[in-house]
N, C-alpha and C positions, 0 to 999 in steps of 0.2 A: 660274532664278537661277544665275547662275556661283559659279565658286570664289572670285571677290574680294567678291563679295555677303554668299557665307555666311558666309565670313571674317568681314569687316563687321560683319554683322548679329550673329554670335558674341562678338567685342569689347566689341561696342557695348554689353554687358551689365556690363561692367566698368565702375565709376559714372566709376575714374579716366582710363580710356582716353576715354569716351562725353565727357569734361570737356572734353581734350585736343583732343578728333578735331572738336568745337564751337565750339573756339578758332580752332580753324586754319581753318574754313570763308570767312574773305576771302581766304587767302592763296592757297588752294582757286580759289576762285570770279576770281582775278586771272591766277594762272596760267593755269586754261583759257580766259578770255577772251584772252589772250595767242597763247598755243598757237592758237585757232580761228584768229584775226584773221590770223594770219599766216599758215597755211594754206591760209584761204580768197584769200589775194593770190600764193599761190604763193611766195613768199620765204624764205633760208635764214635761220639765226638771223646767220648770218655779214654776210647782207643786210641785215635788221632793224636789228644792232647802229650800221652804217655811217650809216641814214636816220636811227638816233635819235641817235646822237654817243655810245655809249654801247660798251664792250666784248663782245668777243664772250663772255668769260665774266661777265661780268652778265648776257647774255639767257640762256645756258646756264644760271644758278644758277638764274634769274627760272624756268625751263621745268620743270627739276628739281625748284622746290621746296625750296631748299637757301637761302633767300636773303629776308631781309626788308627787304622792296621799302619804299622813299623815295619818299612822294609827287612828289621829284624828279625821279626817273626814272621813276616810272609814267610821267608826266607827256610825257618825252621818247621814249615810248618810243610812247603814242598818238599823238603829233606824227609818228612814225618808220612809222606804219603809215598817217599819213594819217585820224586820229581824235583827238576829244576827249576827256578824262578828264572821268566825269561820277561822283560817290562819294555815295551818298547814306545816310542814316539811316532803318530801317523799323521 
């Protein structure tokens, strides 16, 4: 286990953090989808920005974390990587 784990795993004992850190798992789970996809195509965010019509600091907040993404721009941003936006409920 690393240091960001135990970290983690320490927090996550705090009911208010554990609340928090449960909220935020789409915004989690969009950004890394983000981050791979582009990655995995070789592409800068500079790049990305230009394919989706979208700023280079909106991919930078979107990568950061810093930024609560608009089904709009998900939207343009899968178009930008050459994918669909697909959001489902489980």
């Amino acid at each position: 286990m690393d240091d960001f784990e135990k970290c983690l795993e320490e927090n996550l004992k705090d009911p208010e953090f554990a609340e928090e850190w449960e909220s935020s798992a789409p915004a989690r789970e969009c950004m890394h989808a983000i981050i791979g996809a582009r990655i995995e195509q070789k592409i800068t965010q500079k790049e990305l920005a230009k394919r989706a019509g979208v700023s280079i600091s909106t991919v930078h907040k979107i990568e950061d974390g810093e930024s609560n993404i608009k089904i709009s721009t998900l939207q343009k941003i899968a178009s930008g990587l050459g994918k669909s936006l697909h959001i489902e409920f489980i």
